[in-house]
Backbone as a printed PyTorch tensor [residue, N CA C, xyz], in Angstrom:
tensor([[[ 39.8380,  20.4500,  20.7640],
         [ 39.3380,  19.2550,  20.1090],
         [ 38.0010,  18.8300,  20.7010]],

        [[ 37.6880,  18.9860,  21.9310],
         [ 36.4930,  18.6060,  22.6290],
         [ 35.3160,  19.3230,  22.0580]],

        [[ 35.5990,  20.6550,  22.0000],
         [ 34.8020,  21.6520,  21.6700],
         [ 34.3690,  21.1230,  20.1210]],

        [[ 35.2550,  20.7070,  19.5190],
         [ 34.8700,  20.4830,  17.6360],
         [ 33.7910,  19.1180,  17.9360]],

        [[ 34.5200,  18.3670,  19.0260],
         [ 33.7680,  16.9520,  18.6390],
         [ 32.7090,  16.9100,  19.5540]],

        [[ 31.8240,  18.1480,  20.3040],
         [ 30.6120,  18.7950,  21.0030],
         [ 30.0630,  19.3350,  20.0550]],

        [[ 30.4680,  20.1850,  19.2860],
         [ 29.3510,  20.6110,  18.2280],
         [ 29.3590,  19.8870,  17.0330]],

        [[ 30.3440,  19.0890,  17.0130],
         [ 29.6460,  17.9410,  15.5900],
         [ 28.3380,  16.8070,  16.0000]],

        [[ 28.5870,  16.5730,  17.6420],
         [ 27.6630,  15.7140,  17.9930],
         [ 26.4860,  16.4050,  17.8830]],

        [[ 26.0360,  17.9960,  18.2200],
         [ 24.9260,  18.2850,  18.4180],
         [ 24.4760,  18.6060,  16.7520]],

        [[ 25.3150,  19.1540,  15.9040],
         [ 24.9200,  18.9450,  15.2410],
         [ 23.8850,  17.8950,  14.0460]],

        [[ 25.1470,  16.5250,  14.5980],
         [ 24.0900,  15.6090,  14.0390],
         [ 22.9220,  15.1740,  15.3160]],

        [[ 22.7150,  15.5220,  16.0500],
         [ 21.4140,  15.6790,  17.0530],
         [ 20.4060,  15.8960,  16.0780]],

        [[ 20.5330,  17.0580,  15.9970],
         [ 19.1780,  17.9050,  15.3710],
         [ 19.3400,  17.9790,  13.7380]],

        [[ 20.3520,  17.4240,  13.3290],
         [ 20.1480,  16.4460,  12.0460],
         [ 19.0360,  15.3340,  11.5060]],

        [[ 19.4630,  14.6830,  12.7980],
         [ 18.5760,  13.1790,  12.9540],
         [ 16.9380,  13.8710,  13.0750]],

        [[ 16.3910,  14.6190,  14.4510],
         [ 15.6960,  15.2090,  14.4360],
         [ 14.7000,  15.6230,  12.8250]],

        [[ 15.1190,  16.1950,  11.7970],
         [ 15.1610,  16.3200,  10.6880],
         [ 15.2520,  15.5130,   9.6980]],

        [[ 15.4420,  14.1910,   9.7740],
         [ 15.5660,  13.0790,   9.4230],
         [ 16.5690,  13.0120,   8.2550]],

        [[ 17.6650,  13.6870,   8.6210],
         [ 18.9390,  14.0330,   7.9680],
         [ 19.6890,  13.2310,   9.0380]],

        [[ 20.5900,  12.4640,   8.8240],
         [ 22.1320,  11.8610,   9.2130],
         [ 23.0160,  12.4190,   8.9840]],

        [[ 23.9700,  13.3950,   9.4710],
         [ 25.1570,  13.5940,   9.2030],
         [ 26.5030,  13.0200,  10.4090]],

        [[ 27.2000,  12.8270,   9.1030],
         [ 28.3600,  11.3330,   9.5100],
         [ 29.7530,  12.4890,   9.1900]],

        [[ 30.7380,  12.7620,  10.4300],
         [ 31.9380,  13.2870,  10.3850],
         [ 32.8500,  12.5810,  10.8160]],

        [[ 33.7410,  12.0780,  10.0740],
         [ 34.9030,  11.4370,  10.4610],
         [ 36.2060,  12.1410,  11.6730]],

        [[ 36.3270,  12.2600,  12.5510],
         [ 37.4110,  13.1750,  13.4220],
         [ 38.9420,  12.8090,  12.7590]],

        [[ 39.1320,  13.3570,  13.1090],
         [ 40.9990,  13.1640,  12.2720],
         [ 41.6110,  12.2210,  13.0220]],

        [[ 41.5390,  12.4010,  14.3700],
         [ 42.1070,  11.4180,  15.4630],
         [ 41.0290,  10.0590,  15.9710]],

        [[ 41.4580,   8.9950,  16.2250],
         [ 40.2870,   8.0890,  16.9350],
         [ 40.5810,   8.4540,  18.2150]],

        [[ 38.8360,   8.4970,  18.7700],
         [ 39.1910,   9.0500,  20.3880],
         [ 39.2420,   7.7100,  21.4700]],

        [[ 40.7830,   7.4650,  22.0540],
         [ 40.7740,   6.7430,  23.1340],
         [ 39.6610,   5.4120,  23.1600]],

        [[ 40.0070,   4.5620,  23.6010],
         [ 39.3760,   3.7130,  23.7420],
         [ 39.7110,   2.6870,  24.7730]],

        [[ 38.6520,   2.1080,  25.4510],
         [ 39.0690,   1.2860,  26.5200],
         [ 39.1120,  -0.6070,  25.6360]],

        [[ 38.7900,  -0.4750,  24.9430],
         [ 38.7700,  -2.0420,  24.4060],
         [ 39.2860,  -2.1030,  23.5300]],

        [[ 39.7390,  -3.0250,  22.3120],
         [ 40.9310,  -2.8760,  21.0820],
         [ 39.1230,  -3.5350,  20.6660]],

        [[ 39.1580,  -3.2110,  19.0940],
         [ 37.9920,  -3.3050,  18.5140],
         [ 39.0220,  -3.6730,  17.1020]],

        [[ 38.5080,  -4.4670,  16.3860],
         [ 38.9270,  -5.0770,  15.1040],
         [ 37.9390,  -4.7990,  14.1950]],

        [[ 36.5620,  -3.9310,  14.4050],
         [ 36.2760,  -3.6100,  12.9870],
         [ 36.5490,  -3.1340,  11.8820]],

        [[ 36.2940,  -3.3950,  10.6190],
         [ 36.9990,  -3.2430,   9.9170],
         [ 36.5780,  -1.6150,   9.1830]],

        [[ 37.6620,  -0.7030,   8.7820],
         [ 37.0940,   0.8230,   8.9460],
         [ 36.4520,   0.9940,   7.5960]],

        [[ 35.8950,   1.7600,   7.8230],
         [ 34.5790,   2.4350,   6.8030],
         [ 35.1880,   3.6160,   5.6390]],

        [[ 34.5520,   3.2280,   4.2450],
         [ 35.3530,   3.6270,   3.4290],
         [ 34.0510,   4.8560,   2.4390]],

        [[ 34.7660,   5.8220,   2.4300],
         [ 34.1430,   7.2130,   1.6940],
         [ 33.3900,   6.6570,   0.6770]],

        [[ 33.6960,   5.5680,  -0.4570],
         [ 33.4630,   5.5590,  -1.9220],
         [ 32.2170,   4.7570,  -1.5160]],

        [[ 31.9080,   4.2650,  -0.2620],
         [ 30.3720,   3.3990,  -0.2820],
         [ 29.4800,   3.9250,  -1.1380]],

        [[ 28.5940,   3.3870,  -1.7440],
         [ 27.6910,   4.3250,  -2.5110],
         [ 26.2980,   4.6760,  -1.5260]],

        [[ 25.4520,   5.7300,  -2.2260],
         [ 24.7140,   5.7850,  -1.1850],
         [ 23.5820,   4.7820,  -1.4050]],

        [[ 22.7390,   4.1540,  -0.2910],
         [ 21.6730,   3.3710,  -0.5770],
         [ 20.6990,   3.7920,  -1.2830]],

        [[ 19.9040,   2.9030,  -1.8420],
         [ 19.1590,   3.4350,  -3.0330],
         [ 17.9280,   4.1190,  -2.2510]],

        [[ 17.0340,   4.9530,  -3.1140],
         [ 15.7390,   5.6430,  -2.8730],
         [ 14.6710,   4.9100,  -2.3360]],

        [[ 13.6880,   5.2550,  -1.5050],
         [ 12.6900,   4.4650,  -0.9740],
         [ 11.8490,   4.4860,  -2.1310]],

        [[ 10.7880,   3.2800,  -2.3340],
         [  9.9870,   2.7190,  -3.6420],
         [  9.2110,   4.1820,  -3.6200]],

        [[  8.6490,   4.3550,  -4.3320],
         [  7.5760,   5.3420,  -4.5420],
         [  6.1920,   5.2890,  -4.2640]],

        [[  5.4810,   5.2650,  -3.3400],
         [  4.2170,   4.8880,  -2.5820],
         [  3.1040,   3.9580,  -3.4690]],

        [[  2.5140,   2.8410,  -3.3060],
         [  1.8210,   2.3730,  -4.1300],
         [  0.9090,   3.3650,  -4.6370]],

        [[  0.7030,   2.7720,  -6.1550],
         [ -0.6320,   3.2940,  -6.3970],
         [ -1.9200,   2.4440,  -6.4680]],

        [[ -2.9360,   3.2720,  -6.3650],
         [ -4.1610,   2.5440,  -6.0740],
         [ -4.7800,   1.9560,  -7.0270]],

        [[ -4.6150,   0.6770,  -7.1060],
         [ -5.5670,  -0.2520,  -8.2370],
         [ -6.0560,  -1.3540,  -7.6650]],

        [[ -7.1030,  -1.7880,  -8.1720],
         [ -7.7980,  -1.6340, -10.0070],
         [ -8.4540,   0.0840,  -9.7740]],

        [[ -8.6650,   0.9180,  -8.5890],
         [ -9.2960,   1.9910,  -9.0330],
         [ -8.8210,   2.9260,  -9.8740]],

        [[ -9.2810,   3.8310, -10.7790],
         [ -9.1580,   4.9600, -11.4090],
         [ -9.2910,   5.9430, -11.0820]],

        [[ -9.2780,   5.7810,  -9.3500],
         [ -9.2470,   7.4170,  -9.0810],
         [ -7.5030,   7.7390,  -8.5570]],

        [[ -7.7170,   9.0430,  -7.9960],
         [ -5.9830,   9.3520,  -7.3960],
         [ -5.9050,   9.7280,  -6.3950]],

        [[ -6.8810,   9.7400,  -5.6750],
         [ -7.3020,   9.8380,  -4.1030],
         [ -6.9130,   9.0680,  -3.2790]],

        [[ -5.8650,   9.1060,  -2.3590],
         [ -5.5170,   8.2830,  -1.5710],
         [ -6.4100,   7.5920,  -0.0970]],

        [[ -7.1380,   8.3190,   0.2730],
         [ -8.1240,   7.9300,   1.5940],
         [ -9.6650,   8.3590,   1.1810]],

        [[-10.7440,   8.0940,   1.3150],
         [-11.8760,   8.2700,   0.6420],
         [-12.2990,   7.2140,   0.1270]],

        [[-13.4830,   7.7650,  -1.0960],
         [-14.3810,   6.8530,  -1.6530],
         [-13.8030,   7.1430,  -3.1650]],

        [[-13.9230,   5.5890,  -4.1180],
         [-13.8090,   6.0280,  -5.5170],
         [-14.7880,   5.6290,  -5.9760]],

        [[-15.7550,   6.3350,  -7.1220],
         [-16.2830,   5.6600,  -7.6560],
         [-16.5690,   6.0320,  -9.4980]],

        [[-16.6360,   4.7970, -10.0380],
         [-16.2880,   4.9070, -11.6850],
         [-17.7720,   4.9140, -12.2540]],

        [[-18.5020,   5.7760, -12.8280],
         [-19.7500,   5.6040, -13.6290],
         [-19.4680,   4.7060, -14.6410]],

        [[-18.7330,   4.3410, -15.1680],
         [-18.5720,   3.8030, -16.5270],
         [-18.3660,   2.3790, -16.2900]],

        [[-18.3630,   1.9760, -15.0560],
         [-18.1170,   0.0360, -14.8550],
         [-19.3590,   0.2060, -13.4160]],

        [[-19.8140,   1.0460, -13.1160],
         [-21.3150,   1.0780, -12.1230],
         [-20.2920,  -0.2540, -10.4370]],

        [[-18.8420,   0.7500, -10.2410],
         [-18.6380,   0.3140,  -9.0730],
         [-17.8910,   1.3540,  -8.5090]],

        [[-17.7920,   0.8860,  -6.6860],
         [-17.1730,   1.3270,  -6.1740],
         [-16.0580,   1.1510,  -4.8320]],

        [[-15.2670,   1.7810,  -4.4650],
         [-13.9570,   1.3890,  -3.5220],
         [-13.8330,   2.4170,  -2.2410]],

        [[-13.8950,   2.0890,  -1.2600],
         [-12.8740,   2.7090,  -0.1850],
         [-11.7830,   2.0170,  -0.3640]],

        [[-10.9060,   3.3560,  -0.0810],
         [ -9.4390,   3.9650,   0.0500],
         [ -8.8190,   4.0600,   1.2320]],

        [[ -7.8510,   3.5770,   2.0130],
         [ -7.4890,   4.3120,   3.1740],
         [ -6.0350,   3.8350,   2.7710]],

        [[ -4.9990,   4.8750,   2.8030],
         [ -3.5620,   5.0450,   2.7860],
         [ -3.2570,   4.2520,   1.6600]],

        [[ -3.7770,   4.4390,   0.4110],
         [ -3.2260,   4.2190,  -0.8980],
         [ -3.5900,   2.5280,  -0.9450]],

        [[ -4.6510,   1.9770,  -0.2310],
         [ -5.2990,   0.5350,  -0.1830],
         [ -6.7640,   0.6710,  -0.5990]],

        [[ -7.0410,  -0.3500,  -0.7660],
         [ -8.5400,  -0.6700,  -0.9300],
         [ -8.7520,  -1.3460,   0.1820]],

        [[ -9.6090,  -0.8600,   0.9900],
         [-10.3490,  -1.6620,   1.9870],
         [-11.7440,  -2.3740,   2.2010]],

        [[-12.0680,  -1.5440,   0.5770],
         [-13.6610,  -2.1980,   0.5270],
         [-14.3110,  -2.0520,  -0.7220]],

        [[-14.4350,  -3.1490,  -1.3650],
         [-14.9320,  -3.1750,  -2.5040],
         [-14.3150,  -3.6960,  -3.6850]],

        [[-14.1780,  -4.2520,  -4.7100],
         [-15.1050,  -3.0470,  -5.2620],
         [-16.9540,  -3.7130,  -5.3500]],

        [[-17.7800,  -2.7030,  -5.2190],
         [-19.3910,  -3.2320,  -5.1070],
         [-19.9300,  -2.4320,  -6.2330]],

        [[-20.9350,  -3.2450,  -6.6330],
         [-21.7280,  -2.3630,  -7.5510],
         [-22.6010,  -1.0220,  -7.0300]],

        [[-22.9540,  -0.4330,  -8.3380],
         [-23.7340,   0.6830,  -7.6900],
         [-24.5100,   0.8450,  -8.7590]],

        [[-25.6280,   2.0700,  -8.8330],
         [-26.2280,   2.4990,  -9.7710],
         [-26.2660,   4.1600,  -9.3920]],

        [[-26.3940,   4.8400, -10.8780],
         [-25.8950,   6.2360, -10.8730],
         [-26.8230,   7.0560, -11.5850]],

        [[-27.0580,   8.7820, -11.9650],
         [-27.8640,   9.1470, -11.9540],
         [-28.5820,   8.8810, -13.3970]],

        [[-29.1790,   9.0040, -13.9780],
         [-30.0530,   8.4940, -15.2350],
         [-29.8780,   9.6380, -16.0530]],

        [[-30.0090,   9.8920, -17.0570],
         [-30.1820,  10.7130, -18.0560],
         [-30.8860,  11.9660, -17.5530]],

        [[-30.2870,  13.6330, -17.8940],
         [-30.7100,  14.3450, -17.4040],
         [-30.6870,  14.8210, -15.7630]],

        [[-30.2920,  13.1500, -15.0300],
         [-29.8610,  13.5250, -13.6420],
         [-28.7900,  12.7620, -13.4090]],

        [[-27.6150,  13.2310, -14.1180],
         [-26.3040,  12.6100, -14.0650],
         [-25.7070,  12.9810, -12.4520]],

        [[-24.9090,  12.1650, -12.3720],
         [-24.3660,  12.1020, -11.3960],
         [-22.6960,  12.9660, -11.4530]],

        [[-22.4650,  14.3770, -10.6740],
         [-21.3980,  15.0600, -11.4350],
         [-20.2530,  14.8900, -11.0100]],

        [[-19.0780,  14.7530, -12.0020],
         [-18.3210,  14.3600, -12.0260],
         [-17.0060,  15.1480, -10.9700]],

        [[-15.6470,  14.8770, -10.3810],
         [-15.2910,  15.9610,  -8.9840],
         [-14.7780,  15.1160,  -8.2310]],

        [[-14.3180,  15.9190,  -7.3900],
         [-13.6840,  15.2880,  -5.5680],
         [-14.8840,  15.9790,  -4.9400]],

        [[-15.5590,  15.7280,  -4.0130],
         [-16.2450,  16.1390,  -2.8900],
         [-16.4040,  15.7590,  -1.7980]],

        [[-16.3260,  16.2920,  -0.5210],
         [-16.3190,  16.1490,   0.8400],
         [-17.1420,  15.6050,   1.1200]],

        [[-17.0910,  14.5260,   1.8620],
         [-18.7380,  14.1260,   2.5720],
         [-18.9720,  15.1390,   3.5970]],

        [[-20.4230,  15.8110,   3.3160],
         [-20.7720,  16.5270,   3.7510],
         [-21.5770,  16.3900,   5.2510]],

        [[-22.5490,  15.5740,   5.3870],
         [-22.9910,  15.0630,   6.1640],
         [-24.0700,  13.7760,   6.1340]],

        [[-24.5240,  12.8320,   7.0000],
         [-24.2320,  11.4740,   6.8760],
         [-26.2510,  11.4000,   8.0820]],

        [[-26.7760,  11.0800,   7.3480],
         [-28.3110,  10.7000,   7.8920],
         [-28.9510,   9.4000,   8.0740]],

        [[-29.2060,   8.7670,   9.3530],
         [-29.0210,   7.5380,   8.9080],
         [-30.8890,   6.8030,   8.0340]],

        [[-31.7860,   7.8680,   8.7840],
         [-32.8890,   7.3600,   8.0060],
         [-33.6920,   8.8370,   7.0710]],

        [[-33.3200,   8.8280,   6.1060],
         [-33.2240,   9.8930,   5.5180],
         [-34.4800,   9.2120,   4.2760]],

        [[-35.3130,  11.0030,   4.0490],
         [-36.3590,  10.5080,   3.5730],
         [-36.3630,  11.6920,   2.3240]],

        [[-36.4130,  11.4580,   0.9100],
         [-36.4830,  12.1190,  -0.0390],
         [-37.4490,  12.7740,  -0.4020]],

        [[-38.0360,  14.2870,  -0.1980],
         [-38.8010,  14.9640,  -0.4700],
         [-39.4000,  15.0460,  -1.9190]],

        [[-38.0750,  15.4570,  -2.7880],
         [-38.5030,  15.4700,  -4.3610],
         [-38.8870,  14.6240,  -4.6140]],

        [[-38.6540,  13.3190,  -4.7220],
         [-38.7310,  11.4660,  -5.0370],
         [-39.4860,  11.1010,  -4.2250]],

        [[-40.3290,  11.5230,  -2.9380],
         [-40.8620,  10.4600,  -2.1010],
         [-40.5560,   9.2070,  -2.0770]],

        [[-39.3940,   9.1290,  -1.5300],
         [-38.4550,   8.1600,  -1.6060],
         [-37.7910,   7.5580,  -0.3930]],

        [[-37.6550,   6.3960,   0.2910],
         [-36.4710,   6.1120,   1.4860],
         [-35.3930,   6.6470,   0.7960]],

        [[-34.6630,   6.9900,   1.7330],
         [-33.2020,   6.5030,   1.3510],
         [-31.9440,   7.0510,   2.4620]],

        [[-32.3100,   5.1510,   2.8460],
         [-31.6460,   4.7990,   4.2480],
         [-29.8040,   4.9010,   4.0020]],

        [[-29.0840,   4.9920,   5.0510],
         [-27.9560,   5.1770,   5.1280],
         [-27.4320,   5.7390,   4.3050]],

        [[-27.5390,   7.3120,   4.1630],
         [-27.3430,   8.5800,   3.8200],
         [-25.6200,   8.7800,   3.9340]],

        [[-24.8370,   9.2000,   2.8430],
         [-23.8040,   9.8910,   3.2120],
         [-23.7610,  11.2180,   1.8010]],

        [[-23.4770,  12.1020,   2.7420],
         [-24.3820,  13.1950,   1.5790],
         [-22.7310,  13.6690,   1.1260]],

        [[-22.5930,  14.2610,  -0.1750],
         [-21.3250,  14.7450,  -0.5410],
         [-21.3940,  15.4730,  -1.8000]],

        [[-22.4510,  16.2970,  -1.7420],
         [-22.5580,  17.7540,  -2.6700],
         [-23.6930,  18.1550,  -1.7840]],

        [[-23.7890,  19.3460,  -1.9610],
         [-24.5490,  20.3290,  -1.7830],
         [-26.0510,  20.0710,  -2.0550]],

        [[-26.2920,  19.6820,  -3.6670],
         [-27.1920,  19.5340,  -4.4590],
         [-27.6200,  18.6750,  -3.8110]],

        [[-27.2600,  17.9710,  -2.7630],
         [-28.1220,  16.2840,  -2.3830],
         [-27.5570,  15.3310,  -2.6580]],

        [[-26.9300,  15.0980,  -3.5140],
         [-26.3910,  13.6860,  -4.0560],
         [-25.6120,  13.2630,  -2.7550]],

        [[-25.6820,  11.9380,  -2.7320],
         [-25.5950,  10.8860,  -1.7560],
         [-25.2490,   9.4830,  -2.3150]],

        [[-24.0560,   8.7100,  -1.2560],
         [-24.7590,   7.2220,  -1.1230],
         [-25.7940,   6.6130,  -0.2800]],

        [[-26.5660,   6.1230,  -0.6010],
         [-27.1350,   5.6190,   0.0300],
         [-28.1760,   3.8950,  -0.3000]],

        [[-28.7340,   3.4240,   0.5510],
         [-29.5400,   2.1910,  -0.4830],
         [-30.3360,   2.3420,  -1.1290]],

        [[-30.1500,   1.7760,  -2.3810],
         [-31.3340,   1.6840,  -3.8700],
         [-31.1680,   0.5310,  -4.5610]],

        [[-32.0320,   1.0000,  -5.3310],
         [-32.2440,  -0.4220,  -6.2240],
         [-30.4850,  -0.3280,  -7.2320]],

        [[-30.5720,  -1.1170,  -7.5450],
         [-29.3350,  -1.8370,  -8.0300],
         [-29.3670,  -2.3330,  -9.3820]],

        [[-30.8160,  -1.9670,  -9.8350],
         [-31.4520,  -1.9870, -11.5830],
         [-31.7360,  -0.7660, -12.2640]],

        [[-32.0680,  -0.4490, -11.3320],
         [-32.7050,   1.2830, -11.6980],
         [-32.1850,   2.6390, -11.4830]],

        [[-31.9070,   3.5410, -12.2940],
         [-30.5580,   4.2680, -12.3140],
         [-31.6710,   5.6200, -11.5640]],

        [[-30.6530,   6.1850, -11.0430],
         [-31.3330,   7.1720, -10.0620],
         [-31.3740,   9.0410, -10.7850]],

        [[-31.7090,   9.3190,  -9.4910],
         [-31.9950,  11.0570,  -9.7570],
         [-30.3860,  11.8420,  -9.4090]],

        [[-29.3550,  11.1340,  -9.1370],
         [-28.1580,  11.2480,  -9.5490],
         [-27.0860,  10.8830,  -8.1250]],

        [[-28.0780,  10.3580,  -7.4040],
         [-27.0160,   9.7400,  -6.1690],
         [-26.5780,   8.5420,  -6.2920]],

        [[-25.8260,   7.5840,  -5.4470],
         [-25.0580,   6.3220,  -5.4040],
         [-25.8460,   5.4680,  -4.8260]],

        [[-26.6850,   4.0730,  -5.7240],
         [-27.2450,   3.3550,  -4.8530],
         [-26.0010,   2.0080,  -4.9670]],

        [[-26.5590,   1.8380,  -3.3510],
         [-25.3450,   0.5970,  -2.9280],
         [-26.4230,  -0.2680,  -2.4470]],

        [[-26.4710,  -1.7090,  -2.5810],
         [-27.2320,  -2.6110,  -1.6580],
         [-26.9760,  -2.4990,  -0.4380]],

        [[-27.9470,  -2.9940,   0.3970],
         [-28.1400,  -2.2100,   2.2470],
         [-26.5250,  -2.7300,   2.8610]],

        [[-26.1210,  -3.7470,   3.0170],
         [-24.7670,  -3.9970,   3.5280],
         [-23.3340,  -3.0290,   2.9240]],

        [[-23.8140,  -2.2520,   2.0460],
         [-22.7630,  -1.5810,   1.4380],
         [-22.8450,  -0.2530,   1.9300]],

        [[-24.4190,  -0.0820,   1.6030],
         [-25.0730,   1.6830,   2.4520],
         [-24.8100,   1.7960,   3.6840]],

        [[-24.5270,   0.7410,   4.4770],
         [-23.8530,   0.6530,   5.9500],
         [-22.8970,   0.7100,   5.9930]],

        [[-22.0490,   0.3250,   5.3390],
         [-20.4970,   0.0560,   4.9670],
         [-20.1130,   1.7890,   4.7950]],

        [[-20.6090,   2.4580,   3.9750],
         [-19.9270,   3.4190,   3.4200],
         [-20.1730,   4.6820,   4.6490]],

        [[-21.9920,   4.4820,   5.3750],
         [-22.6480,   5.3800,   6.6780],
         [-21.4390,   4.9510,   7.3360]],

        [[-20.9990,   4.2670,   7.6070],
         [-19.8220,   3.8470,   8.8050],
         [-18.8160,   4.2560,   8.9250]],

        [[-18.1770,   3.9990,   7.6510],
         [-16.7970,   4.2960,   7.4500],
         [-16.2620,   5.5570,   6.5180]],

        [[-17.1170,   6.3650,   6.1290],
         [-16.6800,   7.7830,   5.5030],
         [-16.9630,   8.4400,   6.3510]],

        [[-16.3000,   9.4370,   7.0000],
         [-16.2790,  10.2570,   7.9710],
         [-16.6240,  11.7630,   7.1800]],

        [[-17.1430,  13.0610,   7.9210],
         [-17.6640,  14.0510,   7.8080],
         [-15.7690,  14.4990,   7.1070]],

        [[-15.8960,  15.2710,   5.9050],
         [-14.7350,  15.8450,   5.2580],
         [-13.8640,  14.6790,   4.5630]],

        [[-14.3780,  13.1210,   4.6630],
         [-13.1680,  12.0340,   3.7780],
         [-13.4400,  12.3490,   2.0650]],

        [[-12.7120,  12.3540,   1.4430],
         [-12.8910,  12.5780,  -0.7410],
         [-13.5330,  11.7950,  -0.8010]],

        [[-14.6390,  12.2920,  -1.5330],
         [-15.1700,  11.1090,  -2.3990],
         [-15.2720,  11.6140,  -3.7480]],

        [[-14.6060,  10.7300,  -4.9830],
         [-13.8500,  11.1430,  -6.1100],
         [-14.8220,  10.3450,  -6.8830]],

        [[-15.6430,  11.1810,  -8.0550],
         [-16.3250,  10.9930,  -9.1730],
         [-15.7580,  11.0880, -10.1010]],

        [[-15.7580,   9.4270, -11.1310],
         [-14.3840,   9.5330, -12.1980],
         [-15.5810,   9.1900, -13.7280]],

        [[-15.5700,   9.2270, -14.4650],
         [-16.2460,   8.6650, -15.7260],
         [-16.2430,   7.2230, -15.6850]]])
């Protein structure tokens, strides 16, 4: 009997471990030094219900859980961290006709903080780069639609240099 009720314990050991519970009733109650009046536990309990299903992320339209979202079609945008919004939503402006801004998940690639535009002879301070092609957030005008990167006003272009890390999504939605 010792031996059965040694490997049921280890069993549910490395149950738990696994984040499995397993519950064996012994046939006998083992000894006891105190008289206990609880009242005994019955098979037909039902089981507790399912954990909720993780929020989803709104008002954004993306499905990216940690990262950046941003919507061309309402000219805003959101950080994400663990299925929250932590920032935003802020306006933006996006690429203009002919230099659309393309649509995707992409990695932030890498992040410049005084970054100077060759093609455009252009500033464009607090750089977070996330294609290949160049496209970036960074600060711009906020009237004038660009050569296809993310302009954010300067407290936002800091916001985003700060807090998107090298490899976080940043998700381009319509």
């Amino acid at each position: 009997m010792r031996m059965l009720l040694a490997a049921v314990a280890l069993m549910s050991v490395a149950g738990c471990a696994q984040g499995t519970v397993l519950a064996e009733t012994p046939s006998a109650a083992p000894p006891s030094s105190t008289s206990s009046s609880a009242p005994p536990t019955s098979s037909s309990t039902p089981p507790p219900p399912p954990p909720p299903p993780p929020p989803v992320v709104k008002p954004t339209p993306c499905s990216i859980s940690d990262g950046a979202c941003i919507q061309l079609s309402t000219n805003q945008t959101w950080i994400v961290r663990g299925d929250q919004i932590t920032y935003g939503p802020v306006p933006i402006t996006h690429g203009r006709k002919g230099f659309e801004t393309p649509l995707g998940d992409f990695p932030v690639l890498r992040k410049v903080k005084d970054e100077w535009s060759r093609p455009y002879n252009g500033p464009m301070p607090w750089s977070t780069y996330f294609t290949h092609s160049g496209i970036a957030f960074h600060e711009g005008s906020l009237t004038e639609p660009s050569h296809g990167c993310i302009h954010l006003d300067r407290p936002s272009a800091q916001h985003y240099f700060q807090n998107l890390a090298i490899g976080d999504t940043v998700q381009v939605v319509a």
